[in-house]
N, C-alpha and C positions, 0 to 999 in steps of 0.2 A: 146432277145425279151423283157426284162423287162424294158432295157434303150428304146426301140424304144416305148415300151408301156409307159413309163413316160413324152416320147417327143411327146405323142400324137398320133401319127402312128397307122394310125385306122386298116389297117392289120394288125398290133399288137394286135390290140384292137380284131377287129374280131376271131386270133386266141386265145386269150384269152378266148373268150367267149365260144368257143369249147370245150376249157379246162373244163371250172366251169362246163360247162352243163354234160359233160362228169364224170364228178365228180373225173377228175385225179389227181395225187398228184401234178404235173408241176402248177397248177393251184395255188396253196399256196401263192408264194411265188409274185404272182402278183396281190393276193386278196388281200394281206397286204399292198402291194404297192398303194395300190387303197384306201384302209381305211385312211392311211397316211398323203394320201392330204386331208382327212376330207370332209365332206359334205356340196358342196356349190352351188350346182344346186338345181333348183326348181324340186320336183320328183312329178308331176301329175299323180296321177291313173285315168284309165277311164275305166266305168261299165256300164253295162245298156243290159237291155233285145236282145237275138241274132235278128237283122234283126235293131236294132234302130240306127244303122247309126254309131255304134262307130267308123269305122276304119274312113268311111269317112269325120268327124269332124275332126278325128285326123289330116288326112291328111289339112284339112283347118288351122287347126293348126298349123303345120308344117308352111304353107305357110303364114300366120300374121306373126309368130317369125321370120322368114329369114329375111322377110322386114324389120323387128326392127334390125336385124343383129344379132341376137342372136343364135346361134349352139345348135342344137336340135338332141339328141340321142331318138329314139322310141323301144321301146321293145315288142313287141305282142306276144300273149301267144293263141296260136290255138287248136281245139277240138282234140286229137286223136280218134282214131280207136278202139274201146273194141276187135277187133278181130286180126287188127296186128302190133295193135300201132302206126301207119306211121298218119302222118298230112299232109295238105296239105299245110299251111303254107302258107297262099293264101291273109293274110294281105299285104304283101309288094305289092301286085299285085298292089289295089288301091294307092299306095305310089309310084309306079315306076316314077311319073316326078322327082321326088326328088335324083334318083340314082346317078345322075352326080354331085349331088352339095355337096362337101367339107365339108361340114356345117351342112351335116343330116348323121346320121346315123341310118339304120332301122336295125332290126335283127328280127326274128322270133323264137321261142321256141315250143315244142309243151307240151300239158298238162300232158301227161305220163298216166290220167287219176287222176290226183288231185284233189281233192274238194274245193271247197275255188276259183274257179278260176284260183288258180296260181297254175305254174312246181314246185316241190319241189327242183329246182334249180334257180328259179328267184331271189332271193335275191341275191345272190352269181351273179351274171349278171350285176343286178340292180348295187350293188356294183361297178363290174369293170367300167360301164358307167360313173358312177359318177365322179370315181377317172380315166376319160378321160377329164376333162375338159368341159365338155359340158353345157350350161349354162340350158336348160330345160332337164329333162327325161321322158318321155310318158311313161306308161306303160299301155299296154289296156288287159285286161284281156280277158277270153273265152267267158262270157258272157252266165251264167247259172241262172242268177236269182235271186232267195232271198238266194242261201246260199254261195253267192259269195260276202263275207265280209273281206274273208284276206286281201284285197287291201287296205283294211284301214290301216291296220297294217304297211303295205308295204310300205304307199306312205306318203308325206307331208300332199297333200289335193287330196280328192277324187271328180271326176266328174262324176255323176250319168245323164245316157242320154238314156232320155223317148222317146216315140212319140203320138200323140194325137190319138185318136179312136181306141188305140189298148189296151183299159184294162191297161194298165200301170199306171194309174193314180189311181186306185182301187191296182193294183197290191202293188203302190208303198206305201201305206197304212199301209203294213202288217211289220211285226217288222222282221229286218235285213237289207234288203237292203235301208232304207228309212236313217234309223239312222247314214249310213255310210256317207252320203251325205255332203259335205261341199260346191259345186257348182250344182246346177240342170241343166241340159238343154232340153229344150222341142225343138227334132229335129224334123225336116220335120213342123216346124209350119205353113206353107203355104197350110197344108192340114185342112179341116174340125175338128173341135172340139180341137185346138190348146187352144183358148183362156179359152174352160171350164178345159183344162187339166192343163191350169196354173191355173185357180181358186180355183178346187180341193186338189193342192198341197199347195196353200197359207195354206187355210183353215187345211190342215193338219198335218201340222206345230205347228198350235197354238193348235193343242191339247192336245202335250205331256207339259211333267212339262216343265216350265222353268223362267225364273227370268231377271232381268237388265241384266245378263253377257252371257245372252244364245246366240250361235251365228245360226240366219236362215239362212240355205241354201238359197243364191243369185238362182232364177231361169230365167233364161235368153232362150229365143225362138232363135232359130237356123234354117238356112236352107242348114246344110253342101254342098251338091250338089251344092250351087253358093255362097260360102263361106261367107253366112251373120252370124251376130251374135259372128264370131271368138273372134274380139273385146271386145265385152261384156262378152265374157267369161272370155279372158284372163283378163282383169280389177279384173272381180270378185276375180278369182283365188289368185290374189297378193292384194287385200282387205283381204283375211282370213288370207293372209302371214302376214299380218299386227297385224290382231287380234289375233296370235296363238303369236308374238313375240320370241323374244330370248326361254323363258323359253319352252313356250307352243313346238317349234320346236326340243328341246332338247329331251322334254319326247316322240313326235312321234318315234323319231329315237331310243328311248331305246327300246318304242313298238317293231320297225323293228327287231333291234338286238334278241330280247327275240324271235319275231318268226321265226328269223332264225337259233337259235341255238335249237327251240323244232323241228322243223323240219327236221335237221341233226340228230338228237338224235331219232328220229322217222323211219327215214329213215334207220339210222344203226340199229337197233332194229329188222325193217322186213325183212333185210339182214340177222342179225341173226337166227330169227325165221324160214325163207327158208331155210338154209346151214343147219341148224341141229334139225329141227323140226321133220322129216320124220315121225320118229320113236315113238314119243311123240302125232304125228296127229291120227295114228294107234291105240295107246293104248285107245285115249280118243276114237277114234271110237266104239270099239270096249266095251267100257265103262269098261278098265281097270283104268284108269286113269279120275280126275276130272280134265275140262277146266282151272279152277281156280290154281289148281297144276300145271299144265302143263305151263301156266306162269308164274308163282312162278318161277321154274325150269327152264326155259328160262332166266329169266334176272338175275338170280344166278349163272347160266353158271354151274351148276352141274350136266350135263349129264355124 
């Protein structure tokens, strides 16, 4: 599977992704394979408030880059369940024209219940995509709000995607979600209050510090549902790639790396803390034991 995964072989690719998700050991040896070939796709994150049209831009998306003939891998990251985990993983739905065509690749994830927007396995995903040759990566997040800022970390450049008269324009005000922003788009601009919800965002721009070298979020009006504005986006997008250059694109991806190895180190920890906490949970109940000790004592491994 690793040769069929090097030559492209998106079945490869697919069971690949199984792997990382699943967080098997099979999976190693074709993360590495993936790092290997280095990072040379364009990796777009796309955020933005639930119901503001992200999957279906995406899919607009999709459909500008084929035309340029450029192979586009998407990644969507779906809400789970607090009660039985399960997703419905209901993004590809909107993306089904695209299933036949050699040149797209969709996959879905679901949250696990992550914060941040992303699976604690998307990067490890993200990764294999890359190291498939794919010239764009989507990655659209769950879409929870203001504290859905890992995607910066995660992605090259981030596409934050509003809609007019829904609060989003006050929303986007507020510090997190605003800052992440490298491309704006105001979707569904054909409705009411489009053009005050770009004004708001100009204006909100110039508030924060900045100097000759600050770069503003390009905000570009969208009507994903009859695929206007694609253009303009994509334009923008590769204007920041321009202005982030050699170096600027290096330190993103140190970003990536660092939040994907706190996150592995995260994740084994509350694996830890489950397997052998039982007993340690009881004491502090019971107020034999102080909270503070009892993780002491966890990451000591001195039970």
């Amino acid at each position: 599977m690793l040769d069929r995964y090097r030559a492209g072989d998106l079945r490869a690719l697919a069971r690949a992704v199984t792997l990382a998700e699943a967080g098997l050991p099979a999976a190693r040896p074709l993360l590495r394979a993936a790092r290997e070939r280095g990072a040379r796709a364009v990796v777009l994150g796309v955020t933005g408030s639930p119901g503001s049209g992200k999957s279906t831009l995406t899919d607009a998306l999709i459909a500008f880059l084929r035309q340029r003939g450029q192979r586009v891998a998407v990644l969507a990251v779906d809400p789970s369940s607090p009660y039985s985990g399960g997703a419905i993983l209901g993004d590809r739905i909107r993306m089904l024209r695209h299933h036949a065509d050699e040149g797209v690749f969709v996959r879905s994830l679901a949250s696990r219940g992550a914060l941040g927007g992303l699976s604690e396995r998307t990067l490890g995903v993200l990764a294999l995509m890359e190291g498939a040759g794919f010239d764009w990566v989507i990655l659209e997040t769950v879409g929870v709000g203001q504290s859905e800022v890992d995607v910066a970390a995660a992605c090259d450049h981030t596409l934050l995607v509003l809609t007019p008269a829904g609060g989003d324009g006050v929303q986007a005000f507020k510090a997190g979600i605003m800052e992440i922003a490298d491309v704006i788009a105001v979707n569904k601009a054909d409705l009411p209050g489009a053009d005050r919800t770009v004004r708001e965002l100009m204006a909100a721009q110039g508030l924060g510090a900045h100097d000759e070298h600050t770069w503003f979020a390009p905000i570009r009006r969208t009507v994903a549902a009859k695929g206007e504005g694609t253009k303009a986006v994509v334009a923008a997008v590769e204007a920041h790639r321009a202005h982030l250059g050699d170096e600027g694109l290096q330190r993103r991806r140190e970003a990536r790396a660092a939040l994907e190895v706190r996150t592995l180190v995260q994740e084994r920890l509350l694996r830890r803390a489950r397997e052998l906490g039982r007993d340690l949970y009881a004491r502090v109940a019971r107020g034999d034991l102080d909270a503070d000790d009892a993780a002491d004592t966890l990451l000591r491994g001195d039970l």
